[in-house]
C-alpha positions, -999 to 999 in steps of 0.1 A, spaced: -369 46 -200 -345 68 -223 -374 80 -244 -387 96 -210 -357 110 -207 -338 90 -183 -303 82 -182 -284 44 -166 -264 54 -135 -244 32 -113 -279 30 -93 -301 17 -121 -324 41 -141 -323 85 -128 -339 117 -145 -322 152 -137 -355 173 -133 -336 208 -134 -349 214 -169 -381 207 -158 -386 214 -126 -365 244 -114 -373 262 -78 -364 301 -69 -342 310 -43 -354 297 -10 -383 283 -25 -398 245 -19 -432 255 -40 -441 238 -73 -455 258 -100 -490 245 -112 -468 239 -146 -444 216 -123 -469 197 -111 -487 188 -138 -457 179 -151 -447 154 -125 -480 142 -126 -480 131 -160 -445 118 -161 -456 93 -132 -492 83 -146 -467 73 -179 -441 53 -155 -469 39 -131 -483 24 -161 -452 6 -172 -452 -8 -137 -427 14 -119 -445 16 -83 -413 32 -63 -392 57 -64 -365 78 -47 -367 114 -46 -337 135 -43 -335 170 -36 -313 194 -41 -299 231 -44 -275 258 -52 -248 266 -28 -264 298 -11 -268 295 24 -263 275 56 -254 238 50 -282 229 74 -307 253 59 -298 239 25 -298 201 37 -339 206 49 -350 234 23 -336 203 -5 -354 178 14 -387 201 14 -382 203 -25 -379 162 -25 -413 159 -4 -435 188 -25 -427 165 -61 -431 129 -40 -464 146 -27 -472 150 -64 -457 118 -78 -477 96 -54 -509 115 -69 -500 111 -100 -492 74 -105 -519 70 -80 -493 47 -54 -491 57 -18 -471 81 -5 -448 54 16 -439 37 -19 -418 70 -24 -388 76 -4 -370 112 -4 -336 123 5 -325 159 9 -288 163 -5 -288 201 -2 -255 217 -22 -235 181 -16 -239 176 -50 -241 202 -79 -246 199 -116 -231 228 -125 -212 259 -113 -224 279 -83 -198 305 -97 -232 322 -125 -268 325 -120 -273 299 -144 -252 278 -124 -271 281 -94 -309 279 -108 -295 244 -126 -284 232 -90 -324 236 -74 -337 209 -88 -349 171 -79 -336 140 -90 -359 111 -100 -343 76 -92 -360 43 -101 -361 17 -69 -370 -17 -58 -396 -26 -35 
């Protein structure tokens, strides 16, 4: 798990995909880059077994709370769309959450900041 680049949390096994998989302002689109990205990352932990996931999505602070609460879950939905193609599971073996700005990485106060902040998380689940 750590030489994919995930890290233990205090809910088992996450990946941060802000380095990987940023979005624009506003934006719930993946890049063709993105997704083959995702894809290949979940082929490699399909492989090993790993048949469910949790999305979560997130983003900067920009915005309505509400707006920002469904434009992260949107985020969450386009890379579990992809995951599930990937790894070749279904769809329902991937559950999503939108977290909007709830809970930032890094500071909302630089541009940098904010582009860290849209991003997904990838958490490893039980059945």
């Amino acid at each position: 798990m750590q030489s994919a680049g995930f890290t233990e949390n205090m809910e088992g096994w996450g990946l941060g995909l802000s380095d990987k998989i940023l979005f624009g302002v506003n934006e719930s689109e993946l890049t063709a880059a993105s997704k083959a990205n995702i894809a290949n990352m979940a082929k490699n932990l399909s492989a090993t077994g790993i048949q469910h996931v949790r999305i979560d999505g997130h983003t900067d602070n920009y915005g309505k709370a509400d707006y920002n609460q469904q434009l992260s879950l949107k985020r969450a939905d386009a890379v579990a769309t992809q995951w599930a193609l990937g790894a070749d599971v279904p769809r329902t073996n991937i559950t999503t959450r939108g977290l909007g700005m709830s809970a930032p990485i890094a500071s909302n106060n630089s541009a940098q900041g904010r582009a860290q902040n849209r991003r997904v998380a990838i958490v490893i689940t039980s059945p």
